[in-house]
N, C-alpha and C positions, 0 to 999 in steps of 0.2 A: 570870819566866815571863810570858808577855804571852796574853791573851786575844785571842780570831781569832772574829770572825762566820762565820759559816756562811751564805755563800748563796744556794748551791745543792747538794742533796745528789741523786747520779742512781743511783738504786736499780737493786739485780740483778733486779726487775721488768722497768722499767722498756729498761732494756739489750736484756733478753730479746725483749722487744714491740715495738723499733726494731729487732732483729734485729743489733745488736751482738753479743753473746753468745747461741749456742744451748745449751740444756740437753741434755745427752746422760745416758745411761742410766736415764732418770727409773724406766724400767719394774722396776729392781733397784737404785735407791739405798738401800732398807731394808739390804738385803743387802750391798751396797757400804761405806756408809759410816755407815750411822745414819740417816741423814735428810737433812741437809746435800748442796744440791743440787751435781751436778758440770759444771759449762760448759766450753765453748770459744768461744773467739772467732771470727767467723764466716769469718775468714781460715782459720785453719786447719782448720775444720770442713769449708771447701768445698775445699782440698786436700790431703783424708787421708779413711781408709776408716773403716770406726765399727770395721774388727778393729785398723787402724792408734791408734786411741784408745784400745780398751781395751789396748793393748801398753804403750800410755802413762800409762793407767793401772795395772796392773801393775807399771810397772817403780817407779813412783812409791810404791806399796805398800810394793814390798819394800823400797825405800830408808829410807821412812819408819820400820821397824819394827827396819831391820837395820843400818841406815847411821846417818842420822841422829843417833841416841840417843851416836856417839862423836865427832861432831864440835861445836866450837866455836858456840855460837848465832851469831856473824856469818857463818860458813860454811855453817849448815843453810838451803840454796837449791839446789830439786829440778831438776835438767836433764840431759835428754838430746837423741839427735839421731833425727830422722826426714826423710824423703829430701835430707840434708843440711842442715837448717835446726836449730839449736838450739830447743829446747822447751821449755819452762817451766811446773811445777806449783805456782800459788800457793795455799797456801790461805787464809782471811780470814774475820772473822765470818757472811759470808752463804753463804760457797760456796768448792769447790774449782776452782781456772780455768785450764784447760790452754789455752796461748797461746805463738805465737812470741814469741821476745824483742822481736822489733821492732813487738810489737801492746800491749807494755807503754804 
């Protein structure tokens, strides 16, 4: 195993406040998720509708709860399609981050 410096590390703040990623549903993430904040990326934030998001969120739910749990850990990778563009639910220590695949 080899050791790796670190640095630069560019925090879910920080992203947020250059307007990379926007936070959505702050007003119900108790409710949503616990705490753990839910982003998009500002690509697809600017085109899709916040009912388009929560669609995307939903559908991400159910997969989590209902899908997920039978598939293989290399295949548990959330995606769906909205006005034809693949969409992607990552989740990660800081946040849940709904992003086209190509804002990966």
């Amino acid at each position: 195993m080899t050791d790796h410096n670190v640095i630069f590390e560019y925090t879910l703040q920080e992203a947020i406040e250059d307007g990379v990623l926007v936070e959505i549903f702050s007003e119900h993430r108790r409710k949503l998720i616990g705490g753990k904040p839910i982003v998009a990326t500002a690509h697809l934030y600017s085109e899709v509708s916040r009912a388009a998001l929560m669609e995307i969120w939903n559908e991400y739910v159910h997969w989590k709860n209902h899908v997920m749990p039978t598939l293989k850990e290399e295949d548990q990778l959330f995606s769906t399609t909205m006005n034809g563009k693949k969409v992607w639910v990552i989740e990660d220590g800081q946040a849940y981050t709904l992003m086209y695949k190509e804002d990966y």
